[in-house]
C-alpha positions in Angstrom: -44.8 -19.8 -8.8 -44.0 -16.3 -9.8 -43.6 -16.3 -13.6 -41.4 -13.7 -14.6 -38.8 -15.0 -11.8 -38.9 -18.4 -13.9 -38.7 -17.3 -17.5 -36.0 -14.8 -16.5 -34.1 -17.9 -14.5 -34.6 -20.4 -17.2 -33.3 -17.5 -20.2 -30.0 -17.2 -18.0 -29.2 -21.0 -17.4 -30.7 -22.8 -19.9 -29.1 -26.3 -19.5 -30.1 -27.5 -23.1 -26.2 -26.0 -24.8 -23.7 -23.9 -23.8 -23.8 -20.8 -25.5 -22.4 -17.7 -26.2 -25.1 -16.1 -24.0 -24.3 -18.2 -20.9 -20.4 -17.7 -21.6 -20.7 -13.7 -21.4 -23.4 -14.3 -18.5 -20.7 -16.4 -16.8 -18.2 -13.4 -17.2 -20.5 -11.1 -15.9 -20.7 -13.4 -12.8 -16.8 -13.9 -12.5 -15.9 -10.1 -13.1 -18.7 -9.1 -10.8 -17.2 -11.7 -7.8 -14.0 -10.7 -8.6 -14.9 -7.0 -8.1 -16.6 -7.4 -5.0 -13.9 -9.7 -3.3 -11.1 -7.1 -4.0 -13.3 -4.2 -2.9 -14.3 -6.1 0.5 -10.9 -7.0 1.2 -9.4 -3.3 -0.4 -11.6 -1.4 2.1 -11.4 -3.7 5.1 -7.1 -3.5 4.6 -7.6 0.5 4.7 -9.7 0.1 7.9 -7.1 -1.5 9.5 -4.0 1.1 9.2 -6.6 3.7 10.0 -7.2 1.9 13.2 -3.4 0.7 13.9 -2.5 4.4 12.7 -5.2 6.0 15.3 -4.1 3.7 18.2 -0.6 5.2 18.3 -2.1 8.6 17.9 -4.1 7.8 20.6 -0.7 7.0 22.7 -0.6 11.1 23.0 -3.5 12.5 22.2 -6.9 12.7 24.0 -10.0 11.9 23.3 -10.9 15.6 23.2 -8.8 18.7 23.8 -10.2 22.2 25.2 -8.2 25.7 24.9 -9.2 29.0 25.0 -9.7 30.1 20.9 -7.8 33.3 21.5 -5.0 33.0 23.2 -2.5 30.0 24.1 -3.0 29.9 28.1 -6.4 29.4 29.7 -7.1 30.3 33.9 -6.7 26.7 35.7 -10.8 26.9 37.0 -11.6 24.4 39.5 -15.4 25.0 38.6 -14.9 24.7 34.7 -12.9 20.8 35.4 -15.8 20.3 37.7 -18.7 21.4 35.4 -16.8 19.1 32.1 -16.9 16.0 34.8 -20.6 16.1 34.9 -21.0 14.7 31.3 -21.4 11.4 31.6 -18.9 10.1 29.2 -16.2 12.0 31.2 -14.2 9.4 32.4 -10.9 12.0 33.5 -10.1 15.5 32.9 -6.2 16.3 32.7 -4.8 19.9 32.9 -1.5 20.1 31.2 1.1 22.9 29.7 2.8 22.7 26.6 4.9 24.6 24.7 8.9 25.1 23.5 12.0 25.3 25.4 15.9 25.4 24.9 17.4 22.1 26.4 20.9 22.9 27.8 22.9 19.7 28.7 26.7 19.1 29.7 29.1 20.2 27.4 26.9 23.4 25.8 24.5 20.6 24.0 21.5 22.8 22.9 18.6 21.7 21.5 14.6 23.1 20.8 12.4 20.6 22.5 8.6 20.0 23.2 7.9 20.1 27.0 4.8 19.4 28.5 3.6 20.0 31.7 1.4 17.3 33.6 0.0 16.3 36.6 0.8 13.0 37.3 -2.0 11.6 39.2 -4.8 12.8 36.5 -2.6 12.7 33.1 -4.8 10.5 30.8 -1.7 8.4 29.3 -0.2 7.8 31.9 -0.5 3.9 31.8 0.5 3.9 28.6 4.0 6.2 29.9 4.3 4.4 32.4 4.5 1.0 30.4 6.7 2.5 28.1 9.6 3.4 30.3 12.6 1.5 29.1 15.5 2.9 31.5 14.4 4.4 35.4 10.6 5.1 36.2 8.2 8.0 35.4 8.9 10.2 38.6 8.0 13.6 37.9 8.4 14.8 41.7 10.8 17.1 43.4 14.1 15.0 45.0 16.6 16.4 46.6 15.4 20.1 45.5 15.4 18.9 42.1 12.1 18.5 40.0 11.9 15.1 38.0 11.9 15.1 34.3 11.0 12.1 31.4 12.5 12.5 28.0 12.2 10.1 24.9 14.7 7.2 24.6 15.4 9.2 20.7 16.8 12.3 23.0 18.4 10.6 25.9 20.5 8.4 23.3 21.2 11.5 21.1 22.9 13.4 23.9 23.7 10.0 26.3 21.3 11.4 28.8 21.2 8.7 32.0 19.2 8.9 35.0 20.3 11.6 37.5 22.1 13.6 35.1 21.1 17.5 35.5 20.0 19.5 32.8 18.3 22.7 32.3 15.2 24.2 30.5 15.2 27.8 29.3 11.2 28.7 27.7 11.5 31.0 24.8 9.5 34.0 27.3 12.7 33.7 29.4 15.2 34.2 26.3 13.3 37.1 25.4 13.3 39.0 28.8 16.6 37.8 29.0 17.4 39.8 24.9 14.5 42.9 26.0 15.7 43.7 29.5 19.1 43.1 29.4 19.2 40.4 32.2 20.5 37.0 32.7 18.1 34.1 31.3 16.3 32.3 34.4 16.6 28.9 33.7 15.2 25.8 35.4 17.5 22.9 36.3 15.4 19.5 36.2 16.9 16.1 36.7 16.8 13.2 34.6 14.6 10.3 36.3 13.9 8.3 32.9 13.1 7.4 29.3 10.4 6.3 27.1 10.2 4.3 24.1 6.5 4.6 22.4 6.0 3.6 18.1 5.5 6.9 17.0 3.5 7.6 13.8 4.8 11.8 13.5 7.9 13.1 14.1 7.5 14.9 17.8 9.3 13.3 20.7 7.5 15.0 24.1 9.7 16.3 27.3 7.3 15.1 30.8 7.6 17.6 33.8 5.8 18.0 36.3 2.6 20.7 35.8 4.0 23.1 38.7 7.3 23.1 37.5 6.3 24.0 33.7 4.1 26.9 35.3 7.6 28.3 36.4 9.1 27.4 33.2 6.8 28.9 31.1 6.0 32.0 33.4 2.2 30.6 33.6 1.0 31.2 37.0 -2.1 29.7 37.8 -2.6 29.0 34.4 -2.6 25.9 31.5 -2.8 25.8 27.9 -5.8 23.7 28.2 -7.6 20.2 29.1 -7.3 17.0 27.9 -10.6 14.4 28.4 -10.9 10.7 28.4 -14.3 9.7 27.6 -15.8 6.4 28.2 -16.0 5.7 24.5 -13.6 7.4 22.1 -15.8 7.0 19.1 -18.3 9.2 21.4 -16.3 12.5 21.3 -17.9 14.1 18.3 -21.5 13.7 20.7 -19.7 15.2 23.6 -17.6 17.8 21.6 -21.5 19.0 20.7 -22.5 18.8 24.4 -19.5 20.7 25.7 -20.3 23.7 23.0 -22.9 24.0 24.1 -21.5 24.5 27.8 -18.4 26.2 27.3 -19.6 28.8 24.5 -17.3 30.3 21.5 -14.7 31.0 23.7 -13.3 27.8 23.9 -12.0 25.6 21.2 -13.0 22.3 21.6 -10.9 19.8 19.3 -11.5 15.6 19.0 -8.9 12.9 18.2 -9.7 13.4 14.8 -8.9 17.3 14.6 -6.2 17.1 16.4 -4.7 15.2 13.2 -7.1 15.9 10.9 -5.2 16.3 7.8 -3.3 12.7 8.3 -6.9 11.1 9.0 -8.3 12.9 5.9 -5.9 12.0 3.9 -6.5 8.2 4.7 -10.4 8.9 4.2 -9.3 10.0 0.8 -7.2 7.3 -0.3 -9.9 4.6 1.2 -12.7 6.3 -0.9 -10.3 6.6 -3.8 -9.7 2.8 -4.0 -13.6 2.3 -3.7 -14.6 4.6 -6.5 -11.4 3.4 -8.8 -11.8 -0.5 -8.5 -15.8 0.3 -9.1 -14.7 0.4 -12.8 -14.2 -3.5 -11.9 -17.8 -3.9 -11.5 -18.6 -1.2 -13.9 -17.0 -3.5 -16.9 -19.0 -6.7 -15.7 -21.9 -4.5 -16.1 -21.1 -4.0 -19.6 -21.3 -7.5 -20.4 -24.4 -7.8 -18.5 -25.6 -5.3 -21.3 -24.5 -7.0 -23.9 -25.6 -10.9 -22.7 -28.8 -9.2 -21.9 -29.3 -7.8 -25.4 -28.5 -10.8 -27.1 -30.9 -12.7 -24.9 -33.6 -10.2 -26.2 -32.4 -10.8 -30.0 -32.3 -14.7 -29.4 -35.7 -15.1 -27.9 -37.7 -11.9 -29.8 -40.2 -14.7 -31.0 -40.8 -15.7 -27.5 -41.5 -12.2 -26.4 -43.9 -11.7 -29.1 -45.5 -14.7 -28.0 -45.8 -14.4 -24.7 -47.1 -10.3 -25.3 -49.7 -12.1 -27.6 -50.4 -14.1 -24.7 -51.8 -11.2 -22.7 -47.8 -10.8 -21.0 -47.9 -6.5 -20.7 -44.8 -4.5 -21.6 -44.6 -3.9 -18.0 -43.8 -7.3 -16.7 -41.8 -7.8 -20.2 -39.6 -5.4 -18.5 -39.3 -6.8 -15.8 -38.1 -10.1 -16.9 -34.8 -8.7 -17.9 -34.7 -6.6 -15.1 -35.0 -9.6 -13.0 -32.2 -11.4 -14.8 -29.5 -8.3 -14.1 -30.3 -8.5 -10.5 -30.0 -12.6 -10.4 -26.8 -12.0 -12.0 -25.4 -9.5 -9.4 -27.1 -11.4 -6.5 -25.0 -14.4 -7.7 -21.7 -12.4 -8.5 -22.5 -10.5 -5.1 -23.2 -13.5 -3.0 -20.0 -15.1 -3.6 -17.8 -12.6 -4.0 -18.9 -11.0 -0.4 -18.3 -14.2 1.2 -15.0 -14.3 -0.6 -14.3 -11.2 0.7 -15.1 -11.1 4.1 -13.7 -14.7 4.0 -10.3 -13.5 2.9 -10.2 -10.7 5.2 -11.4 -12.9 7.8 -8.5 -15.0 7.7 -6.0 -12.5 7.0 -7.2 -10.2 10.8 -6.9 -13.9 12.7 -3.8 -15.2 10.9 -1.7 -12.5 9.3 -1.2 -14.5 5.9 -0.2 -11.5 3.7 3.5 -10.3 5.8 4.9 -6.6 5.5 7.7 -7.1 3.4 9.3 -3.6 4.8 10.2 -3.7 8.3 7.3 -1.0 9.8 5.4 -1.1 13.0 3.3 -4.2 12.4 4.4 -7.8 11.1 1.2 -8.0 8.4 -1.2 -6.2 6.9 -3.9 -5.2 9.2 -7.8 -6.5 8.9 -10.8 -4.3 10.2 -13.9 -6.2 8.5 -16.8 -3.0 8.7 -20.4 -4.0 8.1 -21.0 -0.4 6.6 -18.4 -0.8 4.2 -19.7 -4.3 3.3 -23.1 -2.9 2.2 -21.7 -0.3 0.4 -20.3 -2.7 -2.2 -23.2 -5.2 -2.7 -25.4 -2.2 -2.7 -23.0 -0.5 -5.4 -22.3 -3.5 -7.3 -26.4 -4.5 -7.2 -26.8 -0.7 -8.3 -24.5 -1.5 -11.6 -26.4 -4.6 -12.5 -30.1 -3.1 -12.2 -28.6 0.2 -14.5 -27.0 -2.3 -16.7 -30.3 -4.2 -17.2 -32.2 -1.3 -18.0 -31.4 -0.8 -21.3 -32.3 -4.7 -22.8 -35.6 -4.4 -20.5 -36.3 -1.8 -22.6 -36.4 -3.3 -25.8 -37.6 -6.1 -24.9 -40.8 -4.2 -23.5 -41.1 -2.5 -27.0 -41.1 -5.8 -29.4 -43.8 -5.9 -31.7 -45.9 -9.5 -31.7 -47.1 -9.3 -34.9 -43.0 -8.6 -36.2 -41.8 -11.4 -33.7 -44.3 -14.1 -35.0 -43.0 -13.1 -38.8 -39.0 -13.2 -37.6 -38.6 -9.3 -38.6 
């Protein structure tokens, strides 16, 4: 039997009376389960818009993006696509061209829109376009002498767009030879095959052509603006973003999912973290009482430490008595609160409990229970108790027998 483990167990729950020293040391216990649970289910509720936020992000963007650092078009290489495919976790490489045009419709309606250029057969989204087609298909081909074009069911209803309608794309290159050289603008007629509806999480509603046809548009022969990737794993992109560096050189800009919206991901790192460190104070004030039941312990029984010092007991294992009670009391408050926690959340990720009351992209509150995050708050919380203990270990360790024995 290991005897510091038992005094310090039977100084905590004596079951002779209730005192004032178990009431605080039942506090302690409550604030330090309550701080846990809320923590566990806090962090676990920001893990879940991160990942319901990054799936629709994920509707667009790639794994990882490559572009020349320097300037905005990049030569379409054959050998560079071919070389990037030998990574492993390459799963499909996707030229594409992006960048701004004037849409011209019927009846002079003008209007800036994002176009992008793709190839249909290699486009890494293509399911997800595909799926999300409300009106006609995603035909990007030439018909009739007329290349196909896909626009986003916000446009098509803002300027009653329906498939087979004609309009026309005018890049901003063309408006300015058309300004510098005194010439008429060359515009590009497209027709309308389509319309897609996909939750969006930014403001930026895409225009789909076809790659060829955007290298006319934007004056880009046998050039893109870069490559999108689809890796085997998307949490693997940091690893390969490394790899590719070190292939591709300076030249290149190599982004990930998460720079490609780094500030909105950031910003929901920061608020995560923020709630962690704020409802800490939680656990911080249950520490506090752990202080002061502690202390009073150490007053209450300063005639059995003198005793059991006289006994032979060093200051040493004195100490660690009361050290051993603040842990108890945090592997107590710690134990139930986690399974509280992860109980809570648990239910809330299978069965949706807790509804939005605002009408947003998801019914309930989402759930994403992270083992990483789930050791950060025991080992935080533990970290409070043993810090809190330290101070009544301390005097405790520096009672004088002879003073004990007399009740000084």
């Amino acid at each position: 039997m290991n005897i510091i483990r038992f005094i310090s167990r039977r100084y905590l729950f004596s079951r002779k009376h209730i005192s004032l020293i178990s009431v605080l040391t039942s506090i302690s216990i409550a604030g330090i389960t309550i701080g846990t649970a809320l923590l566990i289910i806090i962090l676990s509720v920001f893990n879940g818009f991160f990942d319901v936020i990054r799936g629709f992000l994920l509707s667009f963007d790639p794994d990882i993006r490559i572009e020349l650092a320097e300037t905005s078009a990049m030569p379409f290489d054959p050998d560079l696509i071919a070389e990037i495919e030998d990574n492993p976790e390459v799963v499909q490489v996707a030229p594409f061209i992006e960048g701004k045009a004037m849409l011209i419709s019927e009846g002079n309606q003008n209007d800036v829109v994002v176009v992008r250029g793709i190839e249909r057969s290699s486009h890494i989204r293509i399911s997800d376009l595909e799926q999300s087609v409300q009106d006609g298909v995603f035909d990007l081909s030439v018909q009739n002498g007329k290349p196909g074009l896909v626009v986003s069911s916000s446009v098509a209803s803002q300027y009653g767009f329906s498939n087979g309608d004609e309009i026309a794309l005018l890049s901003a290159a063309g408006m300015r030879r058309a300004i510098t050289q005194f010439s008429a603008p060359r515009v590009s007629r497209f027709q309308v095959r389509g319309n897609y509806n996909i939750q969006q999480i930014i403001d930026d509603d895409i225009t789909y052509i076809n790659l060829t046809a955007a290298q006319r548009l934007f004056n880009m022969q046998n050039e893109i603006t870069g490559l999108d990737l689809q890796l085997t794993e998307t949490d693997l992109a940091d690893e390969v973003k490394t790899d590719l560096a070190e292939i591709l050189g300076p030249d290149y800009r190599i982004q990930t999912w998460y720079d490609l919206q780094k500030p909105l991901y950031d910003v929901m790192y920061l608020e995560k973290w923020g709630s962690y460190f704020i409802l800490m104070i939680i656990v911080l004030v249950a520490a506090l009482n752990i202080v002061g039941s502690l202390t009073m312990i150490v007053i209450q029984k300063k005639k059995d430490i003198g005793v059991l010092i006289s006994m032979g007991m060093t200051s040493k294992k004195i100490r660690q008595i009361f050290i051993t009670q603040g842990v108890q009391i945090g592997l107590i408050g710690c134990g139930i609160g986690g399974v509280l926690g992860v109980t809570t959340a648990w239910l809330q990720q299978e069965y949706g409990l807790v509804k939005l009351t605002s009408s947003f992209i998801i019914d309930a509150y989402p759930v994403s229970i992270q083992p990483v995050d789930i050791a950060l708050v025991v080992g935080g919380s533990l970290i409070l108790c043993l810090a809190a203990s330290w101070y009544p270990a301390a005097r405790a360790s520096k009672v004088e027998p002879a003073d004990a024995v007399r009740g000084e």
